[in-house]
Steps between C-alpha positions, in 0.01 A plus 500: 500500500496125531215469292719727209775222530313230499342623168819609360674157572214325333494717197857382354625617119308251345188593657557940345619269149170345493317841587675648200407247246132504648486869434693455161205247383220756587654738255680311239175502256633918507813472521621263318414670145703800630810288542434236260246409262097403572601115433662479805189545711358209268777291607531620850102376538634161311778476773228562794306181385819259400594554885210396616566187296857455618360565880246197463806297397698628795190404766545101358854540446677710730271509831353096406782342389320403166689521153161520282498562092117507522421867583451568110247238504283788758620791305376351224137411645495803638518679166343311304170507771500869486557494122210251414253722791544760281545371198247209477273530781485895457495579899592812619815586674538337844299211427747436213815560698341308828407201305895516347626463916227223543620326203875523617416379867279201424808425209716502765332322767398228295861449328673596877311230666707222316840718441544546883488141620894530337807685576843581350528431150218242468279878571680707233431140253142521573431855465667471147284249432223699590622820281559260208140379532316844533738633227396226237134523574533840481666491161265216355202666559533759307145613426437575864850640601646612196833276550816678402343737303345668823181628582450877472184623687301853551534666814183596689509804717640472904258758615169633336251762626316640203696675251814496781717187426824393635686271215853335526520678151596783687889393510549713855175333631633197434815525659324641793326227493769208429694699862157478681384120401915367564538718805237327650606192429819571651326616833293208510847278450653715723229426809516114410856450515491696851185252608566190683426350153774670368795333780337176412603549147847553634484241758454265251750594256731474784407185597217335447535228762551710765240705398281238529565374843381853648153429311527630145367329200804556265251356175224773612748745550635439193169456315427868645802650363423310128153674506595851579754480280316381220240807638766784440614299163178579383441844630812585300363279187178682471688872587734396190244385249324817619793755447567317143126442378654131417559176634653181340633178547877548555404689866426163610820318396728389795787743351262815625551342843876492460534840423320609826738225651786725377325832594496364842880359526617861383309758710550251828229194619383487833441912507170655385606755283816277374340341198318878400884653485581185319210494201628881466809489488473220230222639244635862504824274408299316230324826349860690492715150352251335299533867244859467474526115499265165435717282718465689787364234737858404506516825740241359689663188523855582670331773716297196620844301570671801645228516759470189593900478510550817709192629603304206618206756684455711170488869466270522846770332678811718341259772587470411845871453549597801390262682703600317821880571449421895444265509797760250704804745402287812593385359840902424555604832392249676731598257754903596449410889543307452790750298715773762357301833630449257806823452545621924393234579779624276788847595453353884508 
């Protein structure tokens, strides 16, 4: 019995809310086109990889303390190192998308080990810098890249034994896929941010003094945050430029960064799943608007104000208020009946 409530104080609203949409991913690829149209499991498998962007922006940002414009910059690499495996260097599969994460990580170690010896705004300066610099390069060499014209590639098979195949032209493969290759990343987030390493992160964006007078490093903790970051950037680069057979230039321009800043800010920083709810929420916004009217980043924009105005903690954290007060006012209501049949039995 104590076990049973133990359990059922642990499992709160949000934890059944996150069940639901967990079970609601594993079917949407067949459900979906029953309620909607097959696009929207083409842009439910686009919103799966634009979180993972938005969460590598709310590791630096909301658990580091680091404002950084440069996660396009590992998108990008990412991409365009899974593109060019494919494309130029004709590997297969997985050494293609592995050498897209290796390119992404040594991007981001080399370009984090100067970036992280500043804070505050002199960061967010440099990692502009940085995205203006990879952008241009980018765009300039144009026989190798493709500049803003892009880069369309082949896709080579995931799986192959024989005549069997498994192909991400198989739309409900690939979304299968996309949930698999982000879950995981989410998992693996998930155990770092509950690691030791993880409450350095927050020690530091707390206070970085203090932090270091109990023994932490606050530039290597720092540094360690700016590489996985950069890691899941480019895990979420090379998914992209594999779910659109393309990659170009403009993924690596510091504005890409600034929309997962504003993905974050909306679905709630500091909260795993917060910057997921907000990338939704906003590109199911942009695919409904954008039919209806050009301007609508203008949307965007005051939704953007409004939260930061009145709800500071995002979606996540009107989410989490609202479930506390309906739990809080059931536990008092419950509490209220039993001291009144209490009460009706004593006087008895």
């Amino acid at each position: 019995m104590n076990r049973a409530r133990l359990y059922g104080k642990q499992r709160n609203p949000l934890w059944w809310l996150g069940i639901a949409a967990a079970a609601f991913l594993l079917v949407a690829p067949y459900v979906l086109p029953l309620i909607a149209d097959d696009f929207w499991v083409a842009v439910l498998a686009e919103i799966l990889i634009w979180s993972l962007f938005a969460a590598s922006v709310n590791l630096l940002l909301g658990y580091t303390g680091l404002l950084s414009f440069s996660q396009a910059v590992y998108f990008g690499m990412g991409a365009y190192g899974v593109a060019l495996g494919l494309d130029m260097l004709g590997l297969s599969f997985w050494p293609a998308f592995l050498l897209g994460m290796v390119v992404a990580l040594v991007t981001a170690a080399i370009t984090g080990f100067f970036a992280v010896r500043l804070t505050w705004h002199y960061f967010a300066i440099i990692t502009v810098v940085f995205s203006l610099i990879f952008y241009y390069l980018a765009v300039g060499w144009k026989d190798l890249t493709g500049g803003d014209d892009g880069l369309p590639f082949l896709l080579a098979p995931v799986f192959k034994w024989g005549e069997f195949e498994l192909s991400l032209s198989d739309l409900t493969f690939q979304y299968y896929f996309m949930l698999f290759m982000v879950g995981a990343c989410f998992y693996l987030l998930y155990r770092v941010l509950e690691s030791p390493l993880g409450r350095a992160f927050v020690a530091v964006r707390e206070n970085d003094s203090r932090a270091s007078l109990i023994g932490l490093n606050p530039y290597w903790i720092r540094y360690a945050s700016f590489v996985l970051a950069g890691g899941f950037a480019g895990v979420a680069g090379v998914l992209f430029a594999l779910f659109a057979r393309y990659v170009s230039a403009q993924y690596m321009f510091w504005t890409v960064s600034g929309e997962g800043i504003v993905w974050m800010i909306v679905g709630g920083a500091r909260t795993l799943f917060g910057p997921a709810l907000g990338t939704g929420f906003l590109i199911i916004l942009r695919e409904e608007l954008s039919v209806y009217w050009e301007h609508y980043l203008l949307v965007v924009g005051v939704i953007v104000v409004l939260t930061v105005m009145f709800a500071p903690d995002g979606i996540m954290g009107l989410l989490q208020k609202w479930m506390t007060r309906a739990t809080t006012t059931r536990s008092t209501f419950k509490a209220e009946a039993d001291v009144t049949k209490q009460a009706k039995e004593s006087l008895e």
